[in-house]
C-alpha positions in Angstrom: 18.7 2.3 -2.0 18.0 4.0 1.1 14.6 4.9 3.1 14.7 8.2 4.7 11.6 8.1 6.1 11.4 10.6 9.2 8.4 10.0 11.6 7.9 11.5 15.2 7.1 9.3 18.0 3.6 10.4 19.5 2.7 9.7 23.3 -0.4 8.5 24.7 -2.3 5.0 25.7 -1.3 3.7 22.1 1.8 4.3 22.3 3.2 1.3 21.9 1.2 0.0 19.5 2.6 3.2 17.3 6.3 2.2 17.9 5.1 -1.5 16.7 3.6 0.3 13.3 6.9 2.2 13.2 9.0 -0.8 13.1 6.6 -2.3 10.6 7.6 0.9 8.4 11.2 0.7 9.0 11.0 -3.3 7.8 9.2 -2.5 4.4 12.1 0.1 4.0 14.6 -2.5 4.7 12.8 -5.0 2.5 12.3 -2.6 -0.3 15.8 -2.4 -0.6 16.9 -5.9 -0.2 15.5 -6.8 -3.7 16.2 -4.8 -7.1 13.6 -4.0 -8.8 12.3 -6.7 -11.7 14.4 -9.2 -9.7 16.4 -10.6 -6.8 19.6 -8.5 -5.1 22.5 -10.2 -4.0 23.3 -12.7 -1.7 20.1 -14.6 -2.9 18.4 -18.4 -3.3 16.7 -18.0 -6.2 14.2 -20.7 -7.3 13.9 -20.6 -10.9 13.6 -22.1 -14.2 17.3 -22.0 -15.0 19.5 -24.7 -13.8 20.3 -25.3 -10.6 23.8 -23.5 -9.4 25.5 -23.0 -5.8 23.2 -25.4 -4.3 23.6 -28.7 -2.2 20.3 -30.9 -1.7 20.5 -33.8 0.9 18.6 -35.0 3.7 15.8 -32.8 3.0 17.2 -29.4 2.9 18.7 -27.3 -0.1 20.9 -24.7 0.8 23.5 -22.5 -0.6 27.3 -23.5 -1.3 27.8 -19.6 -2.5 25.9 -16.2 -1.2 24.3 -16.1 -4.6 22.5 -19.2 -5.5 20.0 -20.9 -8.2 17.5 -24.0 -7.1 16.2 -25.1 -10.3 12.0 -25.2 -10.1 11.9 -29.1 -12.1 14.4 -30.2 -9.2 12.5 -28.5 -6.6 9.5 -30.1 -7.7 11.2 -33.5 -8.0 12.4 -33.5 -4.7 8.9 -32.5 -3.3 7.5 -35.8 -4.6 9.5 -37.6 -2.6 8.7 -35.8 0.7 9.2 -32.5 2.8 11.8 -30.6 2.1 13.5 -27.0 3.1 15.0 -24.1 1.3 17.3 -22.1 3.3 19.8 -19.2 2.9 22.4 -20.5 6.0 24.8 -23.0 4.1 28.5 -24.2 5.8 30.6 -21.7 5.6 27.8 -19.4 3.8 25.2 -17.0 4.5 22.6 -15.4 1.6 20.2 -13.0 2.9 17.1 -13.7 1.1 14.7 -16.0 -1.1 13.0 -15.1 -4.1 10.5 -17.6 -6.0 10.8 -16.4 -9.6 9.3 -19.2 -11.0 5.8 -21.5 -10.7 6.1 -23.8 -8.7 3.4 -27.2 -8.2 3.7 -30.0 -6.1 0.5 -33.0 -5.7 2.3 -35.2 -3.1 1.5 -34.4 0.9 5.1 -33.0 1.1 5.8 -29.7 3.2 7.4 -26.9 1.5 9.6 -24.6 4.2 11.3 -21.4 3.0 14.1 -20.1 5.6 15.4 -17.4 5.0 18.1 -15.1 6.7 16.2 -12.0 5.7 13.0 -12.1 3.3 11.2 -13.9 1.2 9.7 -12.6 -1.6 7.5 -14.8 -4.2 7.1 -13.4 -7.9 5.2 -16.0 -9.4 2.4 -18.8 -8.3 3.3 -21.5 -5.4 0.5 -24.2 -5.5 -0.2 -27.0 -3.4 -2.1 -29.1 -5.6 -2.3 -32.4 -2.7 -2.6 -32.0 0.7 0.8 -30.2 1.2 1.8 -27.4 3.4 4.2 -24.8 3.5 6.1 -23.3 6.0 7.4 -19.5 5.6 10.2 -18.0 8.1 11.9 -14.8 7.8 14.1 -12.8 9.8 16.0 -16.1 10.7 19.0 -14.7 12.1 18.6 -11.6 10.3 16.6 -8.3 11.1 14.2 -6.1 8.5 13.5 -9.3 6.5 9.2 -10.0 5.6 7.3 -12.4 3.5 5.8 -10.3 0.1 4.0 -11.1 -2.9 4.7 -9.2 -6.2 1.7 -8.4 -8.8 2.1 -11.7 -9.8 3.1 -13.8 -7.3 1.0 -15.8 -4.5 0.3 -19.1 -2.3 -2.4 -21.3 -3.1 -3.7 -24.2 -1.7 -6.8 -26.8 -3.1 -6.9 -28.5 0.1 -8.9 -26.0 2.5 -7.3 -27.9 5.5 -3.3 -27.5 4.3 -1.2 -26.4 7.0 0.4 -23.3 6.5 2.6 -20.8 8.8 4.1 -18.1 8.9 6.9 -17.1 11.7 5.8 -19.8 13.9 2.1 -18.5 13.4 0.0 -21.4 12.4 -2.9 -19.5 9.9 -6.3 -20.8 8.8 -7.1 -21.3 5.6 -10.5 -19.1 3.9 -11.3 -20.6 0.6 -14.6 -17.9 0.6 -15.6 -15.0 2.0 -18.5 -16.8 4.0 -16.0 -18.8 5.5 -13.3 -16.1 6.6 -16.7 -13.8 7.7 -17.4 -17.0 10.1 -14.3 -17.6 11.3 -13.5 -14.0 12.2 -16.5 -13.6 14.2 -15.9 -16.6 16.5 -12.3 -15.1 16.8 -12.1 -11.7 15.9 -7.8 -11.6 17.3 -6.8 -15.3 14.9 -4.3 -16.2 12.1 -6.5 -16.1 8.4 -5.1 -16.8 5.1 -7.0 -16.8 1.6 -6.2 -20.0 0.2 -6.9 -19.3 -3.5 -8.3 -16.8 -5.8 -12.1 -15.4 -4.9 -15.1 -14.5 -7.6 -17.2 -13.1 -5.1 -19.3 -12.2 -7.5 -21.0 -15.5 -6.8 -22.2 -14.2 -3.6 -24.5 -11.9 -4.9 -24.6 -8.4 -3.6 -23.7 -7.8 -0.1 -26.0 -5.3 2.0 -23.4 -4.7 4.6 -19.8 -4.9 4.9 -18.8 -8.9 4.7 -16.6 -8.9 7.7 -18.4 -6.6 10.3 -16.9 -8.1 13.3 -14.1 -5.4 13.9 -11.1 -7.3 13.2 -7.2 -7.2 15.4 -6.0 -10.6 14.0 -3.9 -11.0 11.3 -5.4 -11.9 7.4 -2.6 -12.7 4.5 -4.1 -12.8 1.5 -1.1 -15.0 0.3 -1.2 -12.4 -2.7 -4.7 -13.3 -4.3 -7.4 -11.1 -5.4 -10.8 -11.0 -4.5 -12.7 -10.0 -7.6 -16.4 -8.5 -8.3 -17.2 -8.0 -4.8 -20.2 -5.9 -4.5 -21.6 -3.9 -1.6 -25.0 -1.8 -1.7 -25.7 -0.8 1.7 -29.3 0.3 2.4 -30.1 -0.5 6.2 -27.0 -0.6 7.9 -25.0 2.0 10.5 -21.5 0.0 10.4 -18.6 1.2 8.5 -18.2 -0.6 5.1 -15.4 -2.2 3.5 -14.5 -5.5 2.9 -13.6 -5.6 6.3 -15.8 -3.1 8.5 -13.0 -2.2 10.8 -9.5 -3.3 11.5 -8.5 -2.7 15.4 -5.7 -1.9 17.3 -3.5 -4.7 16.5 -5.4 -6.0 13.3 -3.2 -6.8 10.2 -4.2 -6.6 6.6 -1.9 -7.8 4.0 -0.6 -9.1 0.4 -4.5 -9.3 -0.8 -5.7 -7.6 -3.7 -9.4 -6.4 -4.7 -10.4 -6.4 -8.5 -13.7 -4.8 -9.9 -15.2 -3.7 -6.8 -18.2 -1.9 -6.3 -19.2 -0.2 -2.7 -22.1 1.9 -2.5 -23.8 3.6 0.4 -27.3 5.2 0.3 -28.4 6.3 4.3 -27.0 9.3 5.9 -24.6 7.6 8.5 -22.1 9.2 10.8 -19.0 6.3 9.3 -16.3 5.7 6.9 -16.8 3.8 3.7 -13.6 2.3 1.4 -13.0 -0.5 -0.8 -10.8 -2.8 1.6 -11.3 -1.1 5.1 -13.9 1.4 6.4 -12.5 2.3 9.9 -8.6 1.6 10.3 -6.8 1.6 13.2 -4.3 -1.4 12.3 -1.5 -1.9 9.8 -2.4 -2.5 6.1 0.3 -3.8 3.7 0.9 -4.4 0.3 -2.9 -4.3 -0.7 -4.6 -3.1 -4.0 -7.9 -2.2 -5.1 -9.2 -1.3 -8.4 -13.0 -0.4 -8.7 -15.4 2.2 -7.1 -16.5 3.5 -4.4 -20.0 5.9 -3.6 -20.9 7.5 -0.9 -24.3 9.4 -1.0 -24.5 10.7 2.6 -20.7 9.4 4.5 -18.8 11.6 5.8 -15.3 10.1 4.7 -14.8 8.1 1.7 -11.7 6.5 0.1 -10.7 4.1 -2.3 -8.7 1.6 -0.1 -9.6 3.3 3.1 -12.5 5.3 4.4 -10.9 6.5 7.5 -7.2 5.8 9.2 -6.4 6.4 12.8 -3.1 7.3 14.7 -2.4 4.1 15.5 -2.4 2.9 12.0 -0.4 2.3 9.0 -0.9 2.0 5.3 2.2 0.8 3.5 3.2 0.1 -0.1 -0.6 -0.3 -1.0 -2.9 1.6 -4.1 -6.1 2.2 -5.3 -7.5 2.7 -8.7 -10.7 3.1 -7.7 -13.1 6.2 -8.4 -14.4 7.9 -5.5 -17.3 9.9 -5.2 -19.5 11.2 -2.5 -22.6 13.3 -2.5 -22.8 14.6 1.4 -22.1 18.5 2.2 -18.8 18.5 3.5 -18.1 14.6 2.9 -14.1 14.5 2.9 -12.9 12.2 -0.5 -9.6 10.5 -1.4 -8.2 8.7 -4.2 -6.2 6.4 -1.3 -7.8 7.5 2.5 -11.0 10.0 2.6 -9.7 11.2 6.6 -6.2 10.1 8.1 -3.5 10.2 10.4 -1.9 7.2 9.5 1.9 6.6 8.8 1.4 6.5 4.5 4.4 5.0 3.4 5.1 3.9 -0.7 1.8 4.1 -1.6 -0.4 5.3 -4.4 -4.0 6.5 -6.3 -5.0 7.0 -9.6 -8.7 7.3 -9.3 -10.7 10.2 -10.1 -12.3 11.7 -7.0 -15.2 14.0 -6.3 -16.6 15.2 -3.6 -17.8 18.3 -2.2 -15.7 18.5 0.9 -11.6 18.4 1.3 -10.3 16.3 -2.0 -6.9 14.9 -2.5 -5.7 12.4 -5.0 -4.6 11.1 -2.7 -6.0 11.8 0.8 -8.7 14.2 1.3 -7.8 15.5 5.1 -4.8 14.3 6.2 -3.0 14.6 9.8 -0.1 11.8 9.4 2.9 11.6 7.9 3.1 10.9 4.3 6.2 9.9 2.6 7.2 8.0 -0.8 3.9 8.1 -2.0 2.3 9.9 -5.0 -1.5 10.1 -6.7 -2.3 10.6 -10.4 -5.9 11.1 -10.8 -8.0 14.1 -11.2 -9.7 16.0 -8.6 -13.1 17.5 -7.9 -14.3 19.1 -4.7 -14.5 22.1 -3.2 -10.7 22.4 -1.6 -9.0 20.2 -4.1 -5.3 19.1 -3.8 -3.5 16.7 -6.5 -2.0 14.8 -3.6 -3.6 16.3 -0.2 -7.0 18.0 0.0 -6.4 19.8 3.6 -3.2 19.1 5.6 -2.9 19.6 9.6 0.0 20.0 12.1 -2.0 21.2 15.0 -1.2 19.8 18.3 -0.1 16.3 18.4 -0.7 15.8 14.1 2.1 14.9 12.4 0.8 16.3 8.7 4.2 15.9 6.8 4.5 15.1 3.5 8.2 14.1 2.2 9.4 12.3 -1.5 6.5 12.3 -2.9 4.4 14.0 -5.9 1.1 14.6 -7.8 0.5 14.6 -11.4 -3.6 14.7 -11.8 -5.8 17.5 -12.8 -7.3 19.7 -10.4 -10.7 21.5 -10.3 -12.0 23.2 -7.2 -15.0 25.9 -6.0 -12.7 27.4 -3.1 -9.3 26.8 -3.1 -7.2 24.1 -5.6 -3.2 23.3 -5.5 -1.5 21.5 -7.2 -0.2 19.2 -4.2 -2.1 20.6 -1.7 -5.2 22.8 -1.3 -4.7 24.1 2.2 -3.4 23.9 5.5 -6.3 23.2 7.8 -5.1 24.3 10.9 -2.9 28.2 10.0 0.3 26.7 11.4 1.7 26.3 7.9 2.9 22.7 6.2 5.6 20.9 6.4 6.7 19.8 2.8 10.4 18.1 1.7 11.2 16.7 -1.7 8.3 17.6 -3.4 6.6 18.4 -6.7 3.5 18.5 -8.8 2.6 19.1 -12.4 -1.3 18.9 -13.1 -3.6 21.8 -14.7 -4.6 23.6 -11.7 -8.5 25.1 -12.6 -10.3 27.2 -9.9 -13.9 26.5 -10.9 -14.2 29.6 -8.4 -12.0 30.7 -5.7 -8.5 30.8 -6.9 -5.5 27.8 -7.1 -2.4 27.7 -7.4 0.5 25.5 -8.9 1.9 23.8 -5.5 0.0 24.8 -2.7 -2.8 27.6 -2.1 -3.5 27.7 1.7 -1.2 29.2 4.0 2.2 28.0 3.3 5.0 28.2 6.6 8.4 28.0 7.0 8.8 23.8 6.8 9.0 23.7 3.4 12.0 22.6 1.2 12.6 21.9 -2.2 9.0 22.5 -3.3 8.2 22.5 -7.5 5.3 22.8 -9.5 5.2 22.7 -13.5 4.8 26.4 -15.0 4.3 24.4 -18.3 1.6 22.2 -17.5 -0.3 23.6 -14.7 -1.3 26.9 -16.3 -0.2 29.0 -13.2 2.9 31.2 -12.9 1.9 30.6 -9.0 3.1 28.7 -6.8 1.2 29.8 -3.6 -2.5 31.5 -4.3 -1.6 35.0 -4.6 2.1 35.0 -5.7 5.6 33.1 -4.6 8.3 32.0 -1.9 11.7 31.0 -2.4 10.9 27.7 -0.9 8.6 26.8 -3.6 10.2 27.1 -7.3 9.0 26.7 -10.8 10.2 24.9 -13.1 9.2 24.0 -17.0 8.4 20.7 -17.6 11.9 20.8 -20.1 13.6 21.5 -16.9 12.0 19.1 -14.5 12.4 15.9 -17.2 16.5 17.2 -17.5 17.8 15.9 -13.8 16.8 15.9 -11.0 16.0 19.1 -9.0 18.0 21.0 -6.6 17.7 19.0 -3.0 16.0 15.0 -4.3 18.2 12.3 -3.3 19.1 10.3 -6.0 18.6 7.7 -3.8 15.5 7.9 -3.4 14.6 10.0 -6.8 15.7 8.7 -10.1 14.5 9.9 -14.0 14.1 7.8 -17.1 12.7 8.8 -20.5 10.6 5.3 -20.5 8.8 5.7 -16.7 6.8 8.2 -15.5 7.1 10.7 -19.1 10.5 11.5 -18.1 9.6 13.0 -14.9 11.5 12.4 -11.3 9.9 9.0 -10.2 9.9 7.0 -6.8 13.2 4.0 -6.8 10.6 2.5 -4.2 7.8 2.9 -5.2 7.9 3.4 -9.2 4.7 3.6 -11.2 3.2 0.7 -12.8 4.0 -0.7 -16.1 
């Protein structure tokens, strides 16, 4: 698999902080492809529950006696009652690139777990430190483009609050509650946080203002745990609201999922409202949210993400959360309501309305997009499946590559397909693209791909003649860039110009339509 994600390099005070996101982007591509989907690639430890094969155990460490390897998840655990021990990729004579914890795994004595690996390490399943015990992660350990992930079902927990874990060297904090990761942020808003277990926050009661308003440039790992039944009504408050208010320059938010929550704002504030984030100017990675989110008077409202600066990045994260927000001219987004962020493998499948811009995905958007799709309907004013208003203008990097729409779209000015319209006149710059929701101009007109002004930067552009109900690719009529297809046509290979390394179609994923390798839809 290859990522062929193309991002400029913008100038200014931040701009190394944008080459650092950049390099975060390049190392979830890198990861992405060091593991198959459903499973671990080659050249991997694998802990599992088969029997243990390739692997030599003494003196405390397990490593490999062959590049692919099997630790058995009843040994591990064995061997972890009778102290600290470390699994590693480097054996003699023998180098595997990554780890991959496909198994639970439990251990009550005070014994350390390390995991060293060459490249990543990737946990599928549960880890739990039942005792006192502690675990060490390191990636990257002679290797490059290695990280630590959690899959749907995999994550870190600990009982003990006081467990020591790390990450990279980084010693992190344990959070057992919200109270306690709000408290500890505040007294140091640039630290190391980790949740230590699954959160019902709905024991809290409803929250009036964001939980964390302290804005945050540390680093938080939710150690892949969800946070469920949160609730936020604001009534009195000018802050932005999320989970976390803002996330600075610097700030990190990753591997933590939110379940069933609820954010509502009722005062007409100048500020961004989402699930996880209201302002963010950080890196966000591998997050989820599933819930809703109201705005009555915001200006920008999204489902992960109200707003997302330059210097940010929102990578291999989703929302399922329906959006809605009553303010003239309030921007909506199934993902991001207003952003300029580097949007990398990512996805929405809430239903959004707002009367503003309105994207499935992103309402205004001024960053790069790439790998990423949306699948929920649309309502607004200037509506887009994917992108409700797109900008190049000046330094705006507005690109959209591999990626696609598939929700219904119903607008009062102008609807597409992918994208309502290009904010700025310069035209959009579109590669590897398609869409194939009902396009429905409440007023105004739509149009199967894109209805604003469409320039030059486009390349292999489709829309569905079958299932949009247009003929029209463009509002108005049609360019050779931008081409029609049935959906017979579309679910029978691959169109002209998608890599099929990037692209790939099954009958059984996505109804037989062009899907992302990376980034494919869930089961």
């Amino acid at each position: 698999m290859r990522c062929s994600t193309q991002v400029q390099m913008r100038s200014g005070a931040d701009g190394r902080h944008f080459l650092s996101v950049c390099q975060h982007l390049a190392l979830a591509c890198v990861s992405a492809s060091a593991f198959a989907i459903g499973g671990a690639a080659q050249a991997a430890v694998t802990i599992s529950s088969g029997a243990t094969q390739n692997m030599d155990c003494s003196n405390g460490i397990c490593s490999p006696t062959a590049t692919d390897a099997n630790l058995s998840v009843t040994d591990l655990e064995n061997d972890l009652a009778s102290g600290n021990l470390t699994v590693t990729t480097t054996g003699s004579g023998v180098q595997a690139n990554n780890i991959d914890v496909a198994a639970r795994l439990s251990w009550s004595a005070s014994s350390t777990l390390g995991l060293d690996a060459y490249q990543s390490i990737r946990i599928d399943r549960t880890m739990t430190a039942k005792g006192v015990g502690g675990l060490v992660f390191t990636t990257n350990d002679g290797g490059t483009g290695g990280m630590l992930s959690f899959g749907r079902n995999g994550a870190a927990s600990f009982t003990y609050r006081f467990s020591d874990v790390s990450i990279n060297g980084t010693a992190f904090t344990l959070e057992p509650t919200l109270a306690a990761l709000a408290r500890d942020i505040a007294a140091n808003p640039a630290g190391a946080f980790a949740l230590a277990r699954n959160f019902d926050a709905s024991k809290d009661g409803v929250y009036g203002l964001a939980p964390v308003e302290t804005t945050f440039t540390g680093t938080f790992e939710g150690l892949g745990h969800t946070i469920s039944n949160l609730t936020i009504v604001e009534r009195r408050g000018a802050s932005d609201i999320g989970l976390f208010a803002d996330v600075g320059i610097g700030g990190t938010v990753e591997s933590v999922a939110l379940s069933n929550v609820t954010v509502k704002t009722l005062q007409d504030r100048d500020r961004a409202i989402g699930s996880l984030v209201g302002e963010n100017e950080g890196t966000l990675f591998n997050d989820r949210a599933s819930g809703s989110v109201y705005s009555k008077k915001d200006p920008e409202a999204g489902g992960l993400v109200g707003a997302s600066s330059f210097t940010s990045s929102i990578l291999q994260s989703s929302a399922d959360v329906s959006v809605r927000c009553d303010k003239i001219y309030c921007d909506a987004g199934g993902l991001v309501g207003e952003s300029a962020a580097i949007i990398s493998q990512s996805r929405a499948s809430g239903h959004v309305t707002a009367t503003g811009f309105v994207g499935g995905l992103v309402a205004d958007n001024s960053g790069p997009i790439s790998q990423s799709f949306a699948t929920g309907a649309v309502l607004g004013s200037d509506a887009g499946a994917l992108v409700g208003a797109n900008d190049t203008s000046g330094s705006s990097i507005g690109t959209i590559a591999n990626s696609y729409a598939t929700g219904e779209v119903s607008s009062g000015s102008e609807g597409g397909g992918l994208l309502a319209e290009d904010s700025d006149g310069n035209g959009v710059s579109i590669q590897n693209a398609y869409a194939t929701g009902l396009v429905n101009p409440l007023r105004g007109q739509g149009a199967g791909f894109v209805c604003g002004a469409l320039g030059s930067q486009v390349a292999n552009g489709y829309w569905d003649t079958t299932t949009s109900g247009t003929t029209d690719g463009l509002c108005g009529g049609n360019v050779p860039e931008v081409v029609g297809l049935t959906t017979q046509q579309l679910q029978s290979g691959l169109p002209s110009g998608f890599d099929s390394s990037i692209w790939a179609e099954n009958p059984g994923i996505n109804n037989g339509f062009p899907y992302l390798i990376a980034n494919p839809p869930p089961k």
